[in-house]
N, CA, C and O atoms as a GROMACS GRO file, in nm:
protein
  372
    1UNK      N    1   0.266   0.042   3.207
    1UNK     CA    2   0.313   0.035   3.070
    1UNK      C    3   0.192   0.020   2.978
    1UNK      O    4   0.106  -0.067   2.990
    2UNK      N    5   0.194   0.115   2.888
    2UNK     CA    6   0.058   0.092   2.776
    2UNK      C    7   0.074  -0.060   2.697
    2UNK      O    8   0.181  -0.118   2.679
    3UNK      N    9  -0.041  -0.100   2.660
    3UNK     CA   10  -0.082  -0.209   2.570
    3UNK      C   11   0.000  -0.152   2.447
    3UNK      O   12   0.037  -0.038   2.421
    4UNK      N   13   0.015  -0.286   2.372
    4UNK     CA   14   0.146  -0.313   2.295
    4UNK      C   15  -0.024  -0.255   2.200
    4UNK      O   16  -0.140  -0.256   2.239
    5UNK      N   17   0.031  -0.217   2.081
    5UNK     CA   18  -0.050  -0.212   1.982
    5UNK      C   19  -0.057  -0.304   1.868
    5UNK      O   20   0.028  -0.388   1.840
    6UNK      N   21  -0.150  -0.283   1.814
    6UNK     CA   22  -0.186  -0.433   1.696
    6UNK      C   23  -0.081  -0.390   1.588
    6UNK      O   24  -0.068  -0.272   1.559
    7UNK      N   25  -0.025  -0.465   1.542
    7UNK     CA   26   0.085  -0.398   1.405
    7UNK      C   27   0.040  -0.506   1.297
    7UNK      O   28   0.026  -0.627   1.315
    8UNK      N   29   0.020  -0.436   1.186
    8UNK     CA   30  -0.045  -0.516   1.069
    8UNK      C   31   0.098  -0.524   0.944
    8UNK      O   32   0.212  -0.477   0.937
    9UNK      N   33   0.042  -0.581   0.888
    9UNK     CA   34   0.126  -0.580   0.733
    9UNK      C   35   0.069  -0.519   0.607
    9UNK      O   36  -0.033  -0.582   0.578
   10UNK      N   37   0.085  -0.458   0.553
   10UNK     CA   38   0.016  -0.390   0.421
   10UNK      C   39   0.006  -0.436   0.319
   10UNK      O   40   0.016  -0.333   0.252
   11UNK      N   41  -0.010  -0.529   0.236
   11UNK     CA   42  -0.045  -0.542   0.090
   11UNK      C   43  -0.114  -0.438   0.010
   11UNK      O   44  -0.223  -0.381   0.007
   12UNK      N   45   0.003  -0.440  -0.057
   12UNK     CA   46  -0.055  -0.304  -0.180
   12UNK      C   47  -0.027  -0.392  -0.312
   12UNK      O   48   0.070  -0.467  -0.329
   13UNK      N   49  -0.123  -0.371  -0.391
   13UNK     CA   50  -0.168  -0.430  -0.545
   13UNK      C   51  -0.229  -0.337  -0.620
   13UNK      O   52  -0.318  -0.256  -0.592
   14UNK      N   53  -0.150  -0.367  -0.753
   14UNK     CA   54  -0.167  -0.322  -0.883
   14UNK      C   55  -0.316  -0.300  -0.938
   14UNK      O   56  -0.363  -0.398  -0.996
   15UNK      N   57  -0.366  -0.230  -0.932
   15UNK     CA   58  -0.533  -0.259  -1.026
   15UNK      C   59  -0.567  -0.187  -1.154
   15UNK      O   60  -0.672  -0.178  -1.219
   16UNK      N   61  -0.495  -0.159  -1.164
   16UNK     CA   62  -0.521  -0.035  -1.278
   16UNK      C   63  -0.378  -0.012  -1.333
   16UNK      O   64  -0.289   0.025  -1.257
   17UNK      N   65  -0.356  -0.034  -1.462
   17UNK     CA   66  -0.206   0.027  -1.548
   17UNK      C   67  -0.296   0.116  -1.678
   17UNK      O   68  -0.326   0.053  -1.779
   18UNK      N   69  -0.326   0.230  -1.669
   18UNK     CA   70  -0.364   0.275  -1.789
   18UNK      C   71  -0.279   0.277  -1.924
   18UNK      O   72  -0.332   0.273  -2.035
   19UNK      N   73  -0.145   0.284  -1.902
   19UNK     CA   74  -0.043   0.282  -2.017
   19UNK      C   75   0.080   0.189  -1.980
   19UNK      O   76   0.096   0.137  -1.870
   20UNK      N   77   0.155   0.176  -2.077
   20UNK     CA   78   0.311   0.105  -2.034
   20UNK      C   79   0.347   0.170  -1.902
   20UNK      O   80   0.336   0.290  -1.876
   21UNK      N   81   0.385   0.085  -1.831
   21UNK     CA   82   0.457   0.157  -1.698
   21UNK      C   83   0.610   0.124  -1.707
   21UNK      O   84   0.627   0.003  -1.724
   22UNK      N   85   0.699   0.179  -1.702
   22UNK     CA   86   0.865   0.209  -1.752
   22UNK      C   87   0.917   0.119  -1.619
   22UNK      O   88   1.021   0.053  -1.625
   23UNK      N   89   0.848   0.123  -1.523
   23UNK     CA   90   0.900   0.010  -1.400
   23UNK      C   91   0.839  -0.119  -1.397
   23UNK      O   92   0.846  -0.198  -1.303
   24UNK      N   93   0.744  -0.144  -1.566
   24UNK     CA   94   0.678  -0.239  -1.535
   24UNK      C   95   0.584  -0.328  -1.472
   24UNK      O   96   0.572  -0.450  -1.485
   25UNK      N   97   0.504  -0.228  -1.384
   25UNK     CA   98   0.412  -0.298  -1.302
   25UNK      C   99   0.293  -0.374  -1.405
   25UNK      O  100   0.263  -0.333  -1.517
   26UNK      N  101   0.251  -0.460  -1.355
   26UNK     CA  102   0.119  -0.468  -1.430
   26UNK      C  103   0.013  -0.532  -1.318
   26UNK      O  104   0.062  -0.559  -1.209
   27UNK      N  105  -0.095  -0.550  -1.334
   27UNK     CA  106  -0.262  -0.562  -1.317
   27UNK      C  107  -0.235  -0.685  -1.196
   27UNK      O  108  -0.137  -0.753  -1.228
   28UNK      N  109  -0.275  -0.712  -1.111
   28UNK     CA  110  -0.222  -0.800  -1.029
   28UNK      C  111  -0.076  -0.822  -0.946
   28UNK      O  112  -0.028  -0.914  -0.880
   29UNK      N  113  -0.047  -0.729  -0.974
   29UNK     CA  114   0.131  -0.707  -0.882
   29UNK      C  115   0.107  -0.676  -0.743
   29UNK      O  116   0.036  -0.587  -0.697
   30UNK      N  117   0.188  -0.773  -0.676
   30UNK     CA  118   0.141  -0.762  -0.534
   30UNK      C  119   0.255  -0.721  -0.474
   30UNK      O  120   0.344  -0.770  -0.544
   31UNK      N  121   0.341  -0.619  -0.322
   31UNK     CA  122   0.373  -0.636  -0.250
   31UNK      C  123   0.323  -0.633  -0.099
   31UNK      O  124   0.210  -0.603  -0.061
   32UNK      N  125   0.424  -0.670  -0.028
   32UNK     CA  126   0.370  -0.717   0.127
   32UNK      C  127   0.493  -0.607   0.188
   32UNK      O  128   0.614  -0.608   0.168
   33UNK      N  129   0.425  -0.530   0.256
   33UNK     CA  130   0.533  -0.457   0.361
   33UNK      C  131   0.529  -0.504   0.549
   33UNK      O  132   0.435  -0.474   0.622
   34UNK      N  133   0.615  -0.556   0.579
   34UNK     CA  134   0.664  -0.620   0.686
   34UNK      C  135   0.731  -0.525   0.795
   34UNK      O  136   0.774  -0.414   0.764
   35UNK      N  137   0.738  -0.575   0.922
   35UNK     CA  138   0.792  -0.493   1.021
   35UNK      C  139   0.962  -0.427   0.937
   35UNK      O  140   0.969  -0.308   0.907
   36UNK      N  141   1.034  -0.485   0.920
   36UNK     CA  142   1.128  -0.474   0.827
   36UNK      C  143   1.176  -0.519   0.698
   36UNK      O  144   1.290  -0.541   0.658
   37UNK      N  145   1.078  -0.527   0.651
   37UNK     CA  146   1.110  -0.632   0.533
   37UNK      C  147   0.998  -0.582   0.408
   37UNK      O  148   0.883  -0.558   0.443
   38UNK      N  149   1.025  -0.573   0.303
   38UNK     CA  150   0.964  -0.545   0.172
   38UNK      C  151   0.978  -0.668   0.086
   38UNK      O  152   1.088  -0.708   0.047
   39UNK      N  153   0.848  -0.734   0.052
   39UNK     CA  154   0.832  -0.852  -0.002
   39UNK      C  155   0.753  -0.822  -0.135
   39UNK      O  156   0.630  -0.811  -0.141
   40UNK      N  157   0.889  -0.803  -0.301
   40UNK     CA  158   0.824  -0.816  -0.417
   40UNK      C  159   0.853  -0.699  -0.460
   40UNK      O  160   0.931  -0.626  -0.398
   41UNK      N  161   0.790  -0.659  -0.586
   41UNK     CA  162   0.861  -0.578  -0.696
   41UNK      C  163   0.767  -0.432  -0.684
   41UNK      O  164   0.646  -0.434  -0.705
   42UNK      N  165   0.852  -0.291  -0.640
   42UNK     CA  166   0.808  -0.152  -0.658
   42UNK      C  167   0.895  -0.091  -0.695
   42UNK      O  168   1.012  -0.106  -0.658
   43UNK      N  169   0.853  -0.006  -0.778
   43UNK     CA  170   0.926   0.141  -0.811
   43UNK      C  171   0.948   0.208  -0.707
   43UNK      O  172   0.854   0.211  -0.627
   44UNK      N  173   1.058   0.272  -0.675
   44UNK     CA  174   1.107   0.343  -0.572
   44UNK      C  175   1.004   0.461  -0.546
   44UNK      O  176   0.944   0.488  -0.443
   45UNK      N  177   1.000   0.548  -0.719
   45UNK     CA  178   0.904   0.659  -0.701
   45UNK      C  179   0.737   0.636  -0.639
   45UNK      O  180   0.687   0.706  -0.551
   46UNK      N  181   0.688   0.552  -0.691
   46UNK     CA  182   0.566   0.511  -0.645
   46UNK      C  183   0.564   0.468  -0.457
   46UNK      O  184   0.469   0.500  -0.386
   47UNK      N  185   0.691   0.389  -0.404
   47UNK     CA  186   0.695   0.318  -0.290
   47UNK      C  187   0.694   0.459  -0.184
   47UNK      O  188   0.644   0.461  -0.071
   48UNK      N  189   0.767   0.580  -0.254
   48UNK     CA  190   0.818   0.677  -0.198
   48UNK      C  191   0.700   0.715  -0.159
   48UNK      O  192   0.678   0.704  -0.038
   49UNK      N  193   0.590   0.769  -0.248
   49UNK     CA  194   0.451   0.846  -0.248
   49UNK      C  195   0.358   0.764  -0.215
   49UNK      O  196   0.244   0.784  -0.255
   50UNK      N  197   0.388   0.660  -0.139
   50UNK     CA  198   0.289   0.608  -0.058
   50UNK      C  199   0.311   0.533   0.089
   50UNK      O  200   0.233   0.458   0.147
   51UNK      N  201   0.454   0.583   0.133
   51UNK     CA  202   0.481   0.554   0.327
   51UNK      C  203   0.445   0.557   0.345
   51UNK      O  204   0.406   0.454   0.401
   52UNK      N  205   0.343   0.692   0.347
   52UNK     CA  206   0.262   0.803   0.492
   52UNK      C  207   0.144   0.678   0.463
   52UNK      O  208   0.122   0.624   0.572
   53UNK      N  209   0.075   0.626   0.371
   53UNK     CA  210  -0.023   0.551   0.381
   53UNK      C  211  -0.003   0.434   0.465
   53UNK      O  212  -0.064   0.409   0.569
   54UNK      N  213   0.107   0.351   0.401
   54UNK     CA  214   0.126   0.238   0.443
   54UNK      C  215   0.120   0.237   0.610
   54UNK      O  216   0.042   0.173   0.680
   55UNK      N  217   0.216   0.320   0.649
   55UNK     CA  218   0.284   0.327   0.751
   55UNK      C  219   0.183   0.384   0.852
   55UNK      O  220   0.201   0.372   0.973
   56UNK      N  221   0.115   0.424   0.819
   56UNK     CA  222  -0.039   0.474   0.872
   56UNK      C  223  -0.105   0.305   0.907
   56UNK      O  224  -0.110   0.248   1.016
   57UNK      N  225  -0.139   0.268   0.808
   57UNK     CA  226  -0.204   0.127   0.763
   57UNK      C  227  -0.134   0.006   0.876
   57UNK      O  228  -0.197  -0.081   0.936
   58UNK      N  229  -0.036   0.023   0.880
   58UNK     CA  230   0.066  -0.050   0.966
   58UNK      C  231   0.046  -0.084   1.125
   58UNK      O  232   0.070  -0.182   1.196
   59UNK      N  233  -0.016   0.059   1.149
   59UNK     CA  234  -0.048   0.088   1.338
   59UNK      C  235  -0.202   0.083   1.342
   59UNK      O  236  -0.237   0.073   1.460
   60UNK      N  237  -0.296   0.085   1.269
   60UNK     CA  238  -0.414   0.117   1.262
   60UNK      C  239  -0.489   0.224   1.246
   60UNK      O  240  -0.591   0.249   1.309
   61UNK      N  241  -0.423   0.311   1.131
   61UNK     CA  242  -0.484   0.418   1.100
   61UNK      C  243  -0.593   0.394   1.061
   61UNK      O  244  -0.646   0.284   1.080
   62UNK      N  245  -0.652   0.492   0.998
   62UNK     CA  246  -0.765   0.505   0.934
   62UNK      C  247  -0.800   0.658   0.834
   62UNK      O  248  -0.779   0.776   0.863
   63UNK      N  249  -0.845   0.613   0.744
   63UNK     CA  250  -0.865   0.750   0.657
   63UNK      C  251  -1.020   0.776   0.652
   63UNK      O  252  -1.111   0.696   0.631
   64UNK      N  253  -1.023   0.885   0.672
   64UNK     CA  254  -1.219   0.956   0.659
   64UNK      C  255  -1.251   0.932   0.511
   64UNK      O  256  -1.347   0.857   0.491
   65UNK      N  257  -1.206   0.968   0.433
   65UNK     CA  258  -1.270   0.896   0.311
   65UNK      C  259  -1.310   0.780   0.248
   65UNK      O  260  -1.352   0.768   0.133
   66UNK      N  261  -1.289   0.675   0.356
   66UNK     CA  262  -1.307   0.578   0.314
   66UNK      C  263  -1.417   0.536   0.422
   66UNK      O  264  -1.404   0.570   0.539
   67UNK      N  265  -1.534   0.455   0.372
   67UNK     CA  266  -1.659   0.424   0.418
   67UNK      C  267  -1.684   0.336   0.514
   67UNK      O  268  -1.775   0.341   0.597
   68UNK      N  269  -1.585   0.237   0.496
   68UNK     CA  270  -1.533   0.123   0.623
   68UNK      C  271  -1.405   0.139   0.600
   68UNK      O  272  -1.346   0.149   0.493
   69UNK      N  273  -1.353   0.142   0.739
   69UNK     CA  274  -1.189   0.130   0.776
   69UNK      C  275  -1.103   0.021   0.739
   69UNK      O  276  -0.984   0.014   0.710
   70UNK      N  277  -1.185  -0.052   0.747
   70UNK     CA  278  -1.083  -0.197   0.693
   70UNK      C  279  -1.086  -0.199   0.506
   70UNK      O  280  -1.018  -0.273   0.435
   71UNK      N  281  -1.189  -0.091   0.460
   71UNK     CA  282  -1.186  -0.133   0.332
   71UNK      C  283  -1.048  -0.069   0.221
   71UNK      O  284  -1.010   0.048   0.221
   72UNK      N  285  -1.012  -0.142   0.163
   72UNK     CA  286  -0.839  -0.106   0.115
   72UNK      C  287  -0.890   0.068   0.015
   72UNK      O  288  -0.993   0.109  -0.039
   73UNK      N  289  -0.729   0.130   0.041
   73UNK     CA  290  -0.716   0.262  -0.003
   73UNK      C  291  -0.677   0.262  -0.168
   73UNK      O  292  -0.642   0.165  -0.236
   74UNK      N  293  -0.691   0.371  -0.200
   74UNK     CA  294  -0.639   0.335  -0.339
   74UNK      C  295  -0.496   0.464  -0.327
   74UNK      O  296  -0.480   0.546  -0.237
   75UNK      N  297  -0.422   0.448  -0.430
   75UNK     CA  298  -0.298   0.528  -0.465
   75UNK      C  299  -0.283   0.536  -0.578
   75UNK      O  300  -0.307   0.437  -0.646
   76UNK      N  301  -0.240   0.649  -0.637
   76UNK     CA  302  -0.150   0.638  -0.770
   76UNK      C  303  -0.070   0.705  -0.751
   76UNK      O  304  -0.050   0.788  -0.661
   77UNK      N  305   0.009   0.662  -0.875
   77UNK     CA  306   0.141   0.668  -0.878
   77UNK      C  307   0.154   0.818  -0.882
   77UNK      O  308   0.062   0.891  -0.920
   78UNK      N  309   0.296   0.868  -0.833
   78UNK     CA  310   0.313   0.983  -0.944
   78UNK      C  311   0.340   1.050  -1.018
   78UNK      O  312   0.355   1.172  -1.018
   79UNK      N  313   0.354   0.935  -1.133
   79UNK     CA  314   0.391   0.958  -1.278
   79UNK      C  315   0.255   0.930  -1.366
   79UNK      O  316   0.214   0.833  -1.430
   80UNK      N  317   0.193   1.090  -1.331
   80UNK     CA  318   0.131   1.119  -1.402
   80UNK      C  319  -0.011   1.008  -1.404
   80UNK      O  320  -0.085   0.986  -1.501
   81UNK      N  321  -0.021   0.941  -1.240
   81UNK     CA  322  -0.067   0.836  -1.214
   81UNK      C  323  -0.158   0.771  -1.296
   81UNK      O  324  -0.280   0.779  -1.301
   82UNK      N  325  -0.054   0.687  -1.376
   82UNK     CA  326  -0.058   0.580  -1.469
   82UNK      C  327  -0.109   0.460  -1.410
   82UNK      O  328  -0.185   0.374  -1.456
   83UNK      N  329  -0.036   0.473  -1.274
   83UNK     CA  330  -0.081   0.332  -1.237
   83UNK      C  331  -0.141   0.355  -1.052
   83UNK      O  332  -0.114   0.430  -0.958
   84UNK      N  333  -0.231   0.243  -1.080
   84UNK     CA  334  -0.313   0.244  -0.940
   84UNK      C  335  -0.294   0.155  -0.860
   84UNK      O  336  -0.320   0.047  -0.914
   85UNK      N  337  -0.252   0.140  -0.728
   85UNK     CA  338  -0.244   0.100  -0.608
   85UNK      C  339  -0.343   0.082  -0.546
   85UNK      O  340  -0.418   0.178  -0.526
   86UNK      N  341  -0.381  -0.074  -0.487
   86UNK     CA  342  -0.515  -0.050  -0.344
   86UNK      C  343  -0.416  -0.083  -0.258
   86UNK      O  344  -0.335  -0.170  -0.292
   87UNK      N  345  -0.403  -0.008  -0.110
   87UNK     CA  346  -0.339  -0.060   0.020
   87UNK      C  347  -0.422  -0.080   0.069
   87UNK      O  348  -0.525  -0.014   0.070
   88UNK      N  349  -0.383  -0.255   0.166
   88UNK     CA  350  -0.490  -0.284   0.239
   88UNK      C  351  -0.406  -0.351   0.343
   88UNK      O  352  -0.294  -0.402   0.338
   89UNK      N  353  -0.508  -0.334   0.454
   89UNK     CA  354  -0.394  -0.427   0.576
   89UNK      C  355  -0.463  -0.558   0.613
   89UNK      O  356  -0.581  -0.585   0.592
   90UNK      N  357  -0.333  -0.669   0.697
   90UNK     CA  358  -0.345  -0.767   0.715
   90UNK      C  359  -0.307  -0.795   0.864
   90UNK      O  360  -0.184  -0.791   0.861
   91UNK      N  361  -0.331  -0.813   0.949
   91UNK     CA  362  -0.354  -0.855   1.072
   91UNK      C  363  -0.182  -0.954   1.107
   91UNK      O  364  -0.173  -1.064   1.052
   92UNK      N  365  -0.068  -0.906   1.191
   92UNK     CA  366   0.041  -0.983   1.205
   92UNK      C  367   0.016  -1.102   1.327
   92UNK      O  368  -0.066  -1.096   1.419
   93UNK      N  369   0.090  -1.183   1.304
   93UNK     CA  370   0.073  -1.270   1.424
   93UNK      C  371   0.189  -1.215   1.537
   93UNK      O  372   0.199  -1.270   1.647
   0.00000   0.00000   0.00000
């Protein structure tokens, strides 16, 4: 049987609102994505256009554009990405 793999949790935060955001995010908005569980306030559209990251982020992906692997991703939204997302992962017990 293969080794169980490491499963992390994702925190994704707000860093950037260039204009009013209509779902309200602002500058410091945090959620936590959990084996099943979504902890805190997202727009559906934004949560939508960023699974493939998270969920990547979750098993131990990794993206080539980024310089160190552990260092958090960025996202925007896509409405006209107003607003910016860093995903970063957190180690589950």
């Amino acid at each position: 049987m293969p080794a169980k793999a490491k499963r992390y949790r994702v925190k994704v935060r707000v860093v950037e609102v260039k204009s009013p955001c209509t779902a309200g995010h602002r500058v410091g908005d945090e959620v936590i994505f959990e084996y099943n569980q979504v902890a805190g306030k997202l727009c559906f559209d934004a949560m939508c256009s960023m699974m493939a990251k998270v969920h990547s982020l979750r098993y131990g992906g990794q993206f080539p554009w980024l310089k160190n692997p552990d260092d958090p991703a960025r996202h925007s939204c896509p409405d006209g990405s107003n607003v910016v997302f860093e995903l970063s992962r957190i180690l589950s017990g």
